[in-house]
Every structure is written in structure tokens, then in C-alpha cells.
C-alpha positions in Angstrom: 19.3 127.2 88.5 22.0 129.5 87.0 24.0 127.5 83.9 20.7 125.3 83.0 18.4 125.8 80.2 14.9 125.0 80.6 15.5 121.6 79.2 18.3 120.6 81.6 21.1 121.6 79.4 24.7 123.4 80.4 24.8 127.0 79.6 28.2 128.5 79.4 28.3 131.2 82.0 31.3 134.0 81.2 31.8 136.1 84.3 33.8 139.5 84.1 34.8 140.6 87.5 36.9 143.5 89.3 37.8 140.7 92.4 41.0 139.9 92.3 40.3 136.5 94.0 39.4 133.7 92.5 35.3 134.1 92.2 33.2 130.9 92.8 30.1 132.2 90.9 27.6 134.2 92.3 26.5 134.2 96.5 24.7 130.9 96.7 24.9 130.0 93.5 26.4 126.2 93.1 27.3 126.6 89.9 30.6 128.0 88.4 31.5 130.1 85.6 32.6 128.6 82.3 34.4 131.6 81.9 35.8 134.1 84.6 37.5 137.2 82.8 39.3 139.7 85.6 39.4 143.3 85.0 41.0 144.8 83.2 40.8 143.2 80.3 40.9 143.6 76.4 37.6 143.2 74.5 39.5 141.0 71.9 40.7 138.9 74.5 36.8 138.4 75.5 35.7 137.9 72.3 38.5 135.2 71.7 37.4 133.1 75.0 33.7 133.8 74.1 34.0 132.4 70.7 36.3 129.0 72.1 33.4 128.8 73.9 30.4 128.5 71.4 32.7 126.9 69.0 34.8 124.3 70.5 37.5 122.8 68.3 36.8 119.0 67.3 38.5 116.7 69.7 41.5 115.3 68.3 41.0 111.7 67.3 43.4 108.9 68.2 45.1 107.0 65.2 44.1 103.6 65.3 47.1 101.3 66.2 49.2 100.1 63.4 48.8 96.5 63.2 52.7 95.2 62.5 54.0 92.4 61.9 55.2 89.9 64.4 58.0 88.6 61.4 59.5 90.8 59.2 61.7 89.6 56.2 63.3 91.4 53.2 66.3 89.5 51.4 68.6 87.2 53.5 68.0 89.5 56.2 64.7 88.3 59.0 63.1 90.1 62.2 61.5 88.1 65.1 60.1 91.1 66.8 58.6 88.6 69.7 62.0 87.5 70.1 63.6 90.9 69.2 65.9 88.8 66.9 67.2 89.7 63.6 68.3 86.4 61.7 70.5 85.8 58.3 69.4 82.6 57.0 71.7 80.5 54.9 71.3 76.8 53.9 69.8 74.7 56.7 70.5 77.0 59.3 70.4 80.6 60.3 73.1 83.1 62.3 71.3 85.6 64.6 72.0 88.6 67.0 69.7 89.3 69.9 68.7 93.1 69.6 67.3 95.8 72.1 63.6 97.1 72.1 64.3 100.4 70.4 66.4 98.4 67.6 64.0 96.2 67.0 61.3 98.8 66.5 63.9 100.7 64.0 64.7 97.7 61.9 61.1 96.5 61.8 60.2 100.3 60.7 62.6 100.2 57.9 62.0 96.3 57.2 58.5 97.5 56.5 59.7 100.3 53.8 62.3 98.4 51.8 64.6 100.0 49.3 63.3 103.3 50.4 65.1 106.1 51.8 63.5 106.9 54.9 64.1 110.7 57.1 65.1 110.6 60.5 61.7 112.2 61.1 60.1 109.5 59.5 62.0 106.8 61.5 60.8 108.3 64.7 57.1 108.6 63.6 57.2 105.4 62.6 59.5 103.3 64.8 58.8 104.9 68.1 55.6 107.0 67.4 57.4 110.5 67.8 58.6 109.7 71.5 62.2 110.4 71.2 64.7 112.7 69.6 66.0 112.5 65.8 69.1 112.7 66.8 68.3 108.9 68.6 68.2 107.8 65.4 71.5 107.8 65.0 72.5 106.3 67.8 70.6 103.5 67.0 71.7 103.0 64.1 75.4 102.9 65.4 74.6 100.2 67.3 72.7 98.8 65.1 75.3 98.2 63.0 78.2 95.9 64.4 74.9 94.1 65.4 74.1 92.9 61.8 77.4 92.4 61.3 78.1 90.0 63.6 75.2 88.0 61.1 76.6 89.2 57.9 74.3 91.6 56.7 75.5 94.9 57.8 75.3 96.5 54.4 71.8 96.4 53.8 71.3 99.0 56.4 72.8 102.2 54.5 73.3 105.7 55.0 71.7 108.4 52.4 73.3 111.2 52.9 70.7 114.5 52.9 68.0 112.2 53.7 68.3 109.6 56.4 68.8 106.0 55.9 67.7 102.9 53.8 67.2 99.3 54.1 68.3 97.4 50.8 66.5 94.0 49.9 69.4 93.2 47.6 72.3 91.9 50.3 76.1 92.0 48.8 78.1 89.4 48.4 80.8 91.1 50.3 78.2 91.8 53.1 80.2 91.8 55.9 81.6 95.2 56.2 79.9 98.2 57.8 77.3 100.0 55.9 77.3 101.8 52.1 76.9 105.5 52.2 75.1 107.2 49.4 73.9 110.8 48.8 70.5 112.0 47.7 71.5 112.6 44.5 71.8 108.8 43.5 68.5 107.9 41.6 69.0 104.4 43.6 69.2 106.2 47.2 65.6 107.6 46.3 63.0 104.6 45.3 
């Protein structure tokens, strides 16, 4: 049988034809070409597909899932991802804002890099596995923000300008305005 070695294996077949139909292989042949190269064509073009296939590239292998944290805490400031709650403890009780899917992800993504400025880039890949635009980013992070204020802790999420944005383990004690700005220049913006 055409496109099997004597020990049952696959043979690539590479067919160059003048039809301009698609070809099915040869006239009762069941077998079809690996490769099916219409005329005319250029003989670096062949030598390209010929080589793809004898040498195959690698399959790409699958990260293995990041195993996160259901609870997340850095200063006053906690994450109940279950919940998709972020929590500002103070004495025996607690103030907390309920918080979407994609906010939770963002927070949790820069919970888990504390006091380190973080690229928009860098937020994606890590928050929502490079799904959405950079740009998203900032939108979360506007909403983000009257969110933790409502809690009293909307100045641990700040703005590095040039970079991105940081999550700061130290909380304020005037912590209930919007978020600090800083540029990349700071030697704090960039632990």
C-alpha cells in the first residue's frame, strides 16, 4: 500500500501535480498525500514544505496551571477569591466590597506580587492568562478603585507612571482617598 513502510509505518507522500483540482492521491489509491504542491511552483517553496515535513517542530507544551490561592492577604487589605471579596480588617470586625470576576483576578495577581511594580503586560499574563487587551487593565483598575475605597484602602493600589501599577503592603493612615501616583524614576515605585 502506497504511504506504508514495510513495517506498517506512515510515509509522508509529497505529490507535485499540474491538476488544478484538488488531487485525492493516485487512481485507486486510498491513501492521500502528505503533501500536494500544484504547478507551478518554486523549488524553495518545496524544499520548505519537504523539510516541515521530515522535521516537524516540537508540539508546544501546555503550562501547567498555576495553583493560587483561594485567600490572599498583604497589609490591612484581604481577598476571598471564592467569595470574590476583598476585606479591610480592623479590630473585631472587617468592612468588605463585593468585586467582579475580572477584579478579583487583578487584585489577586497583584496581591500575589506585593510592593512591586507590575506592567500592564504583566497584569494580563498573569491575571487573565493573556485573554484580553492592555488597555483592560485600565479599566479595571478604574473601577477598582472607588471599590476599595468604599473599605478604606484605596491607596494601596497605585499608579507607576512608565510602568503600570503596584500594590503597597504598607496602607496609609489617611487611606481613604483615591490612589498615589508615582513615576518610574522613584527607587520605591521599582522593588
Amino acid at each position: 500500500m502506497l504511504g506504508v513502510d514495510a513495517d506498517g509505518n506512515r510515509v509522508p507522500i509529497v505529490l507535485l501535480s499540474s491538476r488544478a483540482s484538488e488531487g485525492r492521491g493516485l487512481e485507486g489509491e486510498p491513501s492521500y498525500p502528505t503533501l500536494c504542491i500544484r504547478k507551478p511552483y518554486s523549488p524553495r517553496e518545496l524544499v520548505e514544505q519537504v523539510n516541515q515535513i521530515l522535521n516537524p517542530a516540537p508540539p508546544l507544551k501546555e503550562k501547567p496551571p498555576v495553583k493560587r490561592k483561594l485567600h490572599v492577604r498583604v497589609g490591612l487589605l484581604e481577598l476571598d477569591v471564592e467569595q470574590r471579596a476583598a476585606m479591610r480588617r480592623h479590630g473585631e470586625g472587617f468592612n468588605w466590597t463585593k468585586l467582579s470576576l475580572r477584579q478579583t483576578q487583578l487584585l489577586q495577581c497583584l496581591m500575589e506580587s506585593p510592593d512591586r511594580a507590575l506592567t500592564r503586560e504583566q497584569i494580563v499574563d498573569g491575571a487573565w492568562a493573556g485573554e484580553v487587551d492592555v488597555r483592560s487593565v485600565d479599566q479595571c483598575i478604574r473601577r477598582l478603585r472607588p471599590l476599595l475605597r468604599q473599605i478604606g484602602v484605596a491607596d494601596v493600589l497605585q499608579t507607576v507612571w512608565n510602568v503600570g501599577y503596584r500594590l503597597s503592603s504598607a496602607l496609609p493612615h489617611n487611606a481613604t482617598t483615591g490612589g498615589q501616583d508615582f513615576h518610574a524614576s522613584d527607587q520605591s515605585a521599582m522593588v
